[in-house]
DSSP file (Angstrom, degrees, kcal/mol; ACC not computed):
  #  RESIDUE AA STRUCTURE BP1 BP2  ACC     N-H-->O    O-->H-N    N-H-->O    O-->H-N    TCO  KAPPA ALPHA  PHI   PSI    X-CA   Y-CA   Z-CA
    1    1 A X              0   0    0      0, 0.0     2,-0.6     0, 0.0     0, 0.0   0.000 360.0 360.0 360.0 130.2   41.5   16.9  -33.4
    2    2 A X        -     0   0    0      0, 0.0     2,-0.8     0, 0.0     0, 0.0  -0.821 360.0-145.2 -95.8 122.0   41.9   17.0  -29.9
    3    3 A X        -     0   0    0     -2,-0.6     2,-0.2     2,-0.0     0, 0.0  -0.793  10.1-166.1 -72.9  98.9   44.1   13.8  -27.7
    4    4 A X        +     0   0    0     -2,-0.8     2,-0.3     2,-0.0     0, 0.0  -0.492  22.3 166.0 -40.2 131.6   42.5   13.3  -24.5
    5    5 A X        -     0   0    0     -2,-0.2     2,-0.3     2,-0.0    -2,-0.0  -0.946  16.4-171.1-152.2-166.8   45.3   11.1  -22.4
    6    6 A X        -     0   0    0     -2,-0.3     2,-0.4     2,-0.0    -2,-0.0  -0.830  15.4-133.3 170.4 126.4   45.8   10.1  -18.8
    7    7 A X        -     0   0    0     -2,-0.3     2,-0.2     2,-0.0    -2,-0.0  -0.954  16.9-171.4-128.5 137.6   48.5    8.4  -16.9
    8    8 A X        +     0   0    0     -2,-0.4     2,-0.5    33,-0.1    -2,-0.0  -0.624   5.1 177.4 -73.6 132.0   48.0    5.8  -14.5
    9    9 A X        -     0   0    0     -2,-0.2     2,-0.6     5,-0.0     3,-0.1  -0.949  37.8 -91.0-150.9 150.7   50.6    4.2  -11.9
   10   10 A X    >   -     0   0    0     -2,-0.5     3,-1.6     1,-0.1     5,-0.1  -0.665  45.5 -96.4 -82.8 134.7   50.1    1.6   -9.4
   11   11 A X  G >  S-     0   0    0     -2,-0.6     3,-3.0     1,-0.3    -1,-0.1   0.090 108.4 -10.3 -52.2 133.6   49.3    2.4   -6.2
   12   12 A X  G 3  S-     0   0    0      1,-0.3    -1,-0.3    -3,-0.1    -2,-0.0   0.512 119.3 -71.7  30.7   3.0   53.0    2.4   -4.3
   13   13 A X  G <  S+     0   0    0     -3,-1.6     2,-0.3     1,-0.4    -1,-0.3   0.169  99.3 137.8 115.1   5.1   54.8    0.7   -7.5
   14   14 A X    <   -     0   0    0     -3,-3.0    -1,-0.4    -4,-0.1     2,-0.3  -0.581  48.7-144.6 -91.5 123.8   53.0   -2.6   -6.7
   15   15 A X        -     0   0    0     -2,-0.3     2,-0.4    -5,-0.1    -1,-0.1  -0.663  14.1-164.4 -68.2 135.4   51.5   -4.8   -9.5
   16   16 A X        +     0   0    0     -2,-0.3    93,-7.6    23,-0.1     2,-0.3  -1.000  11.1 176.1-124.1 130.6   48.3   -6.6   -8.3
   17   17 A X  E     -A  108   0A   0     -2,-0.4     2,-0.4    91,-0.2    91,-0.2  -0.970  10.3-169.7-141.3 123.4   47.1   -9.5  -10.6
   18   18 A X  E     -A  107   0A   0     89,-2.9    89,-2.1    -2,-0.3     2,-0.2  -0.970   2.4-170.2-110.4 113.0   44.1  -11.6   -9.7
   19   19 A X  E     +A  106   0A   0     -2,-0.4     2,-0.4    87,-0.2    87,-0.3  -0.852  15.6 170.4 -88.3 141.6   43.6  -15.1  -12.0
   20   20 A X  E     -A  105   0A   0     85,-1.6    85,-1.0    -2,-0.2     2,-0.5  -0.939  11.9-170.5-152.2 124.7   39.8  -16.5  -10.9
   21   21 A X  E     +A  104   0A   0     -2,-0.4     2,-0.3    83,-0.2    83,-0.2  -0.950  21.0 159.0-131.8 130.2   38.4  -19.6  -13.3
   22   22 A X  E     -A  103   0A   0     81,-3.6    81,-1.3    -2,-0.5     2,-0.3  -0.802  27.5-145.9-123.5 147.7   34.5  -20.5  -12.6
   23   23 A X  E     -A  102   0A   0     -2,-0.3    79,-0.2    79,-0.2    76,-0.1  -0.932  13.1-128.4-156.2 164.1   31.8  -22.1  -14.2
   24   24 A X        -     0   0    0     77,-3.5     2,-0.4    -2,-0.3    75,-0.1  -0.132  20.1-131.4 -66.7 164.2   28.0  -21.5  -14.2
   25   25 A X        -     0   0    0      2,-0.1     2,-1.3    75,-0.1    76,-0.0  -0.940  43.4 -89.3-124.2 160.6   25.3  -24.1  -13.5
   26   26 A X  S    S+     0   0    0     -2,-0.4     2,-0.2    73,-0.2    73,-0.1   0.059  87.1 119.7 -83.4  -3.8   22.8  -24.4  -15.4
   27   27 A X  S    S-     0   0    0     -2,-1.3    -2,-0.1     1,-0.1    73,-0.1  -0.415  83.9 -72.6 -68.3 150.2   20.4  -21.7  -13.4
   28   28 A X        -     0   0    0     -2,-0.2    -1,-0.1     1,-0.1    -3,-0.1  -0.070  57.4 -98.5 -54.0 149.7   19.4  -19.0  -15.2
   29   29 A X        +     0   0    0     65,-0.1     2,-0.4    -3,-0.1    65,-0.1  -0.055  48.3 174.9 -57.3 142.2   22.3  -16.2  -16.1
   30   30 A X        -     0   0    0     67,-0.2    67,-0.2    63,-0.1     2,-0.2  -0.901  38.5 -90.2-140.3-170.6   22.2  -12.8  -13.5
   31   31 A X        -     0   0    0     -2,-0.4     2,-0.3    63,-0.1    62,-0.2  -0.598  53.8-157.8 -75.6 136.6   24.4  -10.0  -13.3
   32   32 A X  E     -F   92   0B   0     60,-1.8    60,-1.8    -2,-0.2     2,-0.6  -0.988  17.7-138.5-140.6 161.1   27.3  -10.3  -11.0
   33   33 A X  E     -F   91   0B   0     -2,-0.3    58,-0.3    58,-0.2     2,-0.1  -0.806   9.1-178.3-127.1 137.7   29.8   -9.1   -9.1
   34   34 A X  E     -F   90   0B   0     56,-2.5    56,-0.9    -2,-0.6     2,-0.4  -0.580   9.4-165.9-103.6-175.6   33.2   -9.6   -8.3
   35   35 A X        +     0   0    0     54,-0.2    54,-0.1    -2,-0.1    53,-0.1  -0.986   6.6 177.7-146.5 117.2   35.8   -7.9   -5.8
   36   36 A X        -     0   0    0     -2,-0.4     2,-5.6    52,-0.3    -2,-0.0  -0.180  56.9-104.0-112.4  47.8   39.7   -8.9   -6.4
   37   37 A X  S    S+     0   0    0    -21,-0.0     2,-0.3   -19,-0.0    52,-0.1   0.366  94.0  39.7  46.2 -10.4   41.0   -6.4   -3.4
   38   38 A X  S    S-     0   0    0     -2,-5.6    -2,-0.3    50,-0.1     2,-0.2  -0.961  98.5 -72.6-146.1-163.6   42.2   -3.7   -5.4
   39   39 A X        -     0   0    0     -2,-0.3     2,-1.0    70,-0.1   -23,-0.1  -0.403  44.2-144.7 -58.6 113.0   41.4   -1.5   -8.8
   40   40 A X        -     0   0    0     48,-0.4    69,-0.3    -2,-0.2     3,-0.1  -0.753  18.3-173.7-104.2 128.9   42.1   -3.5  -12.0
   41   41 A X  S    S+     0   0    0     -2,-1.0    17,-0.8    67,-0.4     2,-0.2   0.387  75.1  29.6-113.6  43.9   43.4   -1.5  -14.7
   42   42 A X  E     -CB  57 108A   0     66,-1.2    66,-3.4    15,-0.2     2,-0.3  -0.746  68.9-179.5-146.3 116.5   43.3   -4.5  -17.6
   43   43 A X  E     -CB  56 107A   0     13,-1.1    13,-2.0    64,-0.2     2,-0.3  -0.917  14.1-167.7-135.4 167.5   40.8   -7.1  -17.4
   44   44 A X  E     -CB  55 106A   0     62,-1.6    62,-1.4    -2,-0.3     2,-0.5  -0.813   5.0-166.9-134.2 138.1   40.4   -9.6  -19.5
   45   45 A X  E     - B   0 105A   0      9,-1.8     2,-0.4    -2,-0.3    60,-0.3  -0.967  13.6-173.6-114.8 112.1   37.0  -11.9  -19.3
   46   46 A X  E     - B   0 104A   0     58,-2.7    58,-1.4    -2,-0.5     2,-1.1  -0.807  27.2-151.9-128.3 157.2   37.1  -14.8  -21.1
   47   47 A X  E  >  - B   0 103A   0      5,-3.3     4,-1.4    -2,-0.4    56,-0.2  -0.832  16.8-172.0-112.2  98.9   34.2  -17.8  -21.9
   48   48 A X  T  4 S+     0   0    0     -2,-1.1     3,-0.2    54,-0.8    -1,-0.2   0.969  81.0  55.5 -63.2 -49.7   36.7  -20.8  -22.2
   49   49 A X  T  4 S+     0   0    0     53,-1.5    -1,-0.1     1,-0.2    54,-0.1   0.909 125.0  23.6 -49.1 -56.3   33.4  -23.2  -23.6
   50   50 A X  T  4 S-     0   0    0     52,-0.2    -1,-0.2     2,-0.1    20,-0.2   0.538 104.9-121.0-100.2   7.6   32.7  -20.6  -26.5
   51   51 A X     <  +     0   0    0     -4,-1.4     2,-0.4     1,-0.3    -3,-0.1   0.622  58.3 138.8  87.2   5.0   36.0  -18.8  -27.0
   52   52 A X        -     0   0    0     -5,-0.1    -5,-3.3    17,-0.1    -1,-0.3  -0.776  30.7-166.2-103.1 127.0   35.2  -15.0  -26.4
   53   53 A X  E     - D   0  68A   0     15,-2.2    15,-0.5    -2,-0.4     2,-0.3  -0.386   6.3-160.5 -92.8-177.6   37.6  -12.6  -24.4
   54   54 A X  E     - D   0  67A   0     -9,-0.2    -9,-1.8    13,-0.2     2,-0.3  -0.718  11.9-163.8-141.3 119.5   36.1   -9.3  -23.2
   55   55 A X  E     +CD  44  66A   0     11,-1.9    11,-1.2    -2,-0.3     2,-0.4  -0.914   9.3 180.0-126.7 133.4   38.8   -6.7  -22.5
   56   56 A X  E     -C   43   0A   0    -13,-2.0   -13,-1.1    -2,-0.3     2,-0.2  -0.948  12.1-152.6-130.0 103.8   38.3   -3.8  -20.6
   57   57 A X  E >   -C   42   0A   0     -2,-0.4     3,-1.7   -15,-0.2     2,-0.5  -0.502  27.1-106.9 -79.3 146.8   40.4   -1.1  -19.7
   58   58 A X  T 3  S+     0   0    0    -17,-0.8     3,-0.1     1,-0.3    -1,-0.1  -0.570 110.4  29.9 -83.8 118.5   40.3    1.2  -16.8
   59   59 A X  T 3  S+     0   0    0      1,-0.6     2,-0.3    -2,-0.5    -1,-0.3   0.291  89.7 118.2 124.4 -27.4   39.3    4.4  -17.8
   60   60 A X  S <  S-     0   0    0     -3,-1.7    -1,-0.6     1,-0.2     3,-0.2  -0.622  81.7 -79.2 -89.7 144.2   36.8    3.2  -21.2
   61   61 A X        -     0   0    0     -2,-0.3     3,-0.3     1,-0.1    -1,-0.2  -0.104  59.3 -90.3 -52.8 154.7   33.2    4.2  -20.9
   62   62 A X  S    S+     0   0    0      1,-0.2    -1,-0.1    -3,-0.1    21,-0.1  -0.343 114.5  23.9 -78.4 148.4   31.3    1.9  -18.8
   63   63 A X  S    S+     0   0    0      1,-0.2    18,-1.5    -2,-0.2     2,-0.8   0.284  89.0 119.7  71.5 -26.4   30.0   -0.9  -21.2
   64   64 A X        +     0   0    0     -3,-0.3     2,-0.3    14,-0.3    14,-0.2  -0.611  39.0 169.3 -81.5 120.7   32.3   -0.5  -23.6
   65   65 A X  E     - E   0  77A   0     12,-1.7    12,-0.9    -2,-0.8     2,-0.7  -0.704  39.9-125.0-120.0 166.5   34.7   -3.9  -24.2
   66   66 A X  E     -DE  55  76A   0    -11,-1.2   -11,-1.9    -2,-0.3     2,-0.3  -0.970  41.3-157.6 -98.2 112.5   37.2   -5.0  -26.9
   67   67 A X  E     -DE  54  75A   0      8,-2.0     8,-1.7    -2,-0.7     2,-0.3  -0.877  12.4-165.8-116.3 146.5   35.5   -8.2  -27.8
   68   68 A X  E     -DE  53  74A   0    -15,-0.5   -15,-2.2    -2,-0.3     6,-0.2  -0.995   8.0-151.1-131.3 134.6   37.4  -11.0  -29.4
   69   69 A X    >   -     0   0    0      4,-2.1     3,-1.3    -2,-0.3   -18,-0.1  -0.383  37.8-101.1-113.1 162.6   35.5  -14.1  -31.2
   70   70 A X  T 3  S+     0   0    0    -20,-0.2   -19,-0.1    -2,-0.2    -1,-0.0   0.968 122.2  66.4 -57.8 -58.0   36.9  -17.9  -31.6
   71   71 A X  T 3  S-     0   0    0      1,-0.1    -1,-0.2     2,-0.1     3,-0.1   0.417 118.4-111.1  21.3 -53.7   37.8  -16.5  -35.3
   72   72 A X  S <  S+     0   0    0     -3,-1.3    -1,-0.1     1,-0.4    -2,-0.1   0.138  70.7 145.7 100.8 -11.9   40.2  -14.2  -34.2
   73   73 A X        -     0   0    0     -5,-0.1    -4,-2.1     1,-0.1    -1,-0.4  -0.585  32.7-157.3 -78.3 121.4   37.8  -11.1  -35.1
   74   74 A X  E     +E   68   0A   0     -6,-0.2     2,-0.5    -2,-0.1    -6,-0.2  -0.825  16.5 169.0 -72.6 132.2   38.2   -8.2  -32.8
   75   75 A X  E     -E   67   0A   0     -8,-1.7    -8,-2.0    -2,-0.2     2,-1.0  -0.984  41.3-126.1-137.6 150.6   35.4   -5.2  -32.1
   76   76 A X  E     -E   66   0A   0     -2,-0.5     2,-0.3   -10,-0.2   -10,-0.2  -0.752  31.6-155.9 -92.0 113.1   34.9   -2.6  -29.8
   77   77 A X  E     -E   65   0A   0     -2,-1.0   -12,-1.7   -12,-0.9     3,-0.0  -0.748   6.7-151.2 -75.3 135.3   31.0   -3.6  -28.5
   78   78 A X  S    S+     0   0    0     -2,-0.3     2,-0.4   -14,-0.2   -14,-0.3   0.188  73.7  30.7 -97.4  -1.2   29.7   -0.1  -27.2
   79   79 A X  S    S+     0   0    0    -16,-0.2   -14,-0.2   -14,-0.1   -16,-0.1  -0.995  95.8  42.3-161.5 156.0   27.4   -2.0  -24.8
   80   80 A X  S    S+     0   0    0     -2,-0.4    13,-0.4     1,-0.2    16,-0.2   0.360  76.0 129.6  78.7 -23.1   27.0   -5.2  -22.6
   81   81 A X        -     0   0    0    -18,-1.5    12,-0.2   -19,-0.1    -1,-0.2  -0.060  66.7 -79.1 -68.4 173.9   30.4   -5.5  -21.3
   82   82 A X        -     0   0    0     10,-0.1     2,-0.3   -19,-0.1    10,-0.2  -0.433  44.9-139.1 -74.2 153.0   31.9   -5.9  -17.9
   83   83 A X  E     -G   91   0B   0      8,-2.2     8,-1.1   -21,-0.1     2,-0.5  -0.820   5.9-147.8-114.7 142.8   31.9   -2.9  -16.1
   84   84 A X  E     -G   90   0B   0     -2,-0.3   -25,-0.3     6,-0.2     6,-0.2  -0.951  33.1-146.3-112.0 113.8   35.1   -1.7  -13.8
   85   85 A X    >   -     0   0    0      4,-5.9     3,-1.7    -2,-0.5     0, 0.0  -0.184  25.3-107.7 -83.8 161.3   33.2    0.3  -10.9
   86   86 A X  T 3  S+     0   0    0      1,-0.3     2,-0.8     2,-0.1     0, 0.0   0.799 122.4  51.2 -52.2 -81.8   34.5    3.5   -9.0
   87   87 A X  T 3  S-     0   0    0      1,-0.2    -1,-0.3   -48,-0.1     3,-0.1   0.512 117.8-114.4 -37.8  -4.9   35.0    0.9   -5.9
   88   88 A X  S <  S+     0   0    0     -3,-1.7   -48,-0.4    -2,-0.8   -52,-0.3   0.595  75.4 117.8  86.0  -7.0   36.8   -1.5   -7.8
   89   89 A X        -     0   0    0    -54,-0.1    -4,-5.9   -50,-0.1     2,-0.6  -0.543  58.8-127.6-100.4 174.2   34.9   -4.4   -8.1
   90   90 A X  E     -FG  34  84B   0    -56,-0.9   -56,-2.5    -2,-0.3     2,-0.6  -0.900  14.3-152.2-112.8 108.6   33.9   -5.4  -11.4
   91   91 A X  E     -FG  33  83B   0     -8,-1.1    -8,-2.2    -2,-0.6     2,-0.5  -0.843   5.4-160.7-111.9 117.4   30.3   -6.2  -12.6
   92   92 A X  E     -F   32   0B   0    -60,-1.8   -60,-1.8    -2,-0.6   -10,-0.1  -0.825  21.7-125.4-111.0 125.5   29.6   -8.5  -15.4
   93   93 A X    >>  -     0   0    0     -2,-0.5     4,-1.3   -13,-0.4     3,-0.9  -0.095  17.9-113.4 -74.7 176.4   26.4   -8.2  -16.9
   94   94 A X  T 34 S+     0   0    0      1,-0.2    -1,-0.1     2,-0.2   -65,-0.1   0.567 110.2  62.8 -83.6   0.4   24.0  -11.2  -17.3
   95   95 A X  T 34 S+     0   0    0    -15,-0.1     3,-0.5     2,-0.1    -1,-0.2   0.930 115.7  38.7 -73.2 -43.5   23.9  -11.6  -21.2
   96   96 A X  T <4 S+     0   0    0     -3,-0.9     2,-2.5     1,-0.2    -2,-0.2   0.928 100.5  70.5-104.8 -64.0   27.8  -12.4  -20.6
   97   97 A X  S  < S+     0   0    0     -4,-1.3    -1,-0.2   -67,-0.2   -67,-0.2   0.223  82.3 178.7 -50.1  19.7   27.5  -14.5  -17.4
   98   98 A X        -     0   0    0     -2,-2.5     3,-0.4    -3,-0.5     2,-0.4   0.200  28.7-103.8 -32.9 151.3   25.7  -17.5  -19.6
   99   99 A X  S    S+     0   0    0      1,-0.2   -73,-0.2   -73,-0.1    -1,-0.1  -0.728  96.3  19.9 -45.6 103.9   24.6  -20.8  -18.0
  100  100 A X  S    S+     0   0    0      1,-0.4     2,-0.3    -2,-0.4    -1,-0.2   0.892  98.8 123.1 106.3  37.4   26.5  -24.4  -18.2
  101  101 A X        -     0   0    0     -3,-0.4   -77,-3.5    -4,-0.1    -1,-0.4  -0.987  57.9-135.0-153.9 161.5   30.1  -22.4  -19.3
  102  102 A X  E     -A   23   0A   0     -2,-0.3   -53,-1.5   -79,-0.2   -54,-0.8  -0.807  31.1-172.9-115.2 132.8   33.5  -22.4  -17.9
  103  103 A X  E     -AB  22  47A   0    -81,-1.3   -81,-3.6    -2,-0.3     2,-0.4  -0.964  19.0-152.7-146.5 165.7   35.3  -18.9  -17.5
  104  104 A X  E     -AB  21  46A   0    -58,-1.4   -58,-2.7    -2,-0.3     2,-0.2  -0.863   4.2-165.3-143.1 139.1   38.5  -17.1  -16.7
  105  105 A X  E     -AB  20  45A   0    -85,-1.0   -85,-1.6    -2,-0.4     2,-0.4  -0.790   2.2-170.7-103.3 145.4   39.1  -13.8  -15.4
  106  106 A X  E     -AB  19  44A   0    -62,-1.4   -62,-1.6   -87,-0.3     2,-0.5  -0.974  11.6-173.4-149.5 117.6   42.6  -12.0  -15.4
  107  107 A X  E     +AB  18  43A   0    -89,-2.1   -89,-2.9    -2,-0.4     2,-0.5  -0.926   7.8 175.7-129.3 130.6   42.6   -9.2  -13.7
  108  108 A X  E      AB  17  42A   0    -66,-3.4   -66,-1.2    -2,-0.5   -67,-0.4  -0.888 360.0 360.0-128.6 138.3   45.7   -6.5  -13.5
  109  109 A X              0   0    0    -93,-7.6   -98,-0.3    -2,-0.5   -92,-0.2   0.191 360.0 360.0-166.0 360.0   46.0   -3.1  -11.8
């Protein structure tokens, strides 16, 4: 079995962390995107109304999230998650982006 690995460092030693808390209205869900000014390489998408994080690491196939339920049950979903793009902004697809719900982004790089 072969270990793939890769290391990652912040740009001049500098942490960048962007907090950004929304909510939808009640028009139908679309795909979006956001831009925090630099590369994040954690973020964590969370639906405060139903209790599901997202977390996505920089570097995991695109669509792939660490999904966590109100429960506590974690799974890696293989599809549908927010995406972190070569340019840095971050695009959350519309399945995720529900209507009438309150959310948090934490974004670190």
């Amino acid at each position: 079995m072969g270990i793939s690995t890769s290391t990652v460092s912040n740009s001049g030693g500098v942490v960048n962390e962007a907090i950004n808390v929304f909510a939808t209205d009640a028009v139908a869900a679309a795909e979006t995107t956001f831009n925090f000014g630099f590369r994040p390489r954690k973020l964590e998408f969370i639906n405060l109304t139903d209790r599901l994080t997202h977390e996505v690491f920089d570097g995991m196939t695109a669509g792939h999230t660490l999904k966590t339920i109100a429960a506590g049950t974690r799974t890696l979903e293989v599809a549908g998650g927010p995406v972190i793009n070569a340019d840095g902004t971050v695009t959350v697809p519309a399945a995720l982006m529900v209507a009438s719900k309150s959310f948090v982004f934490v974004a670190r790089g």
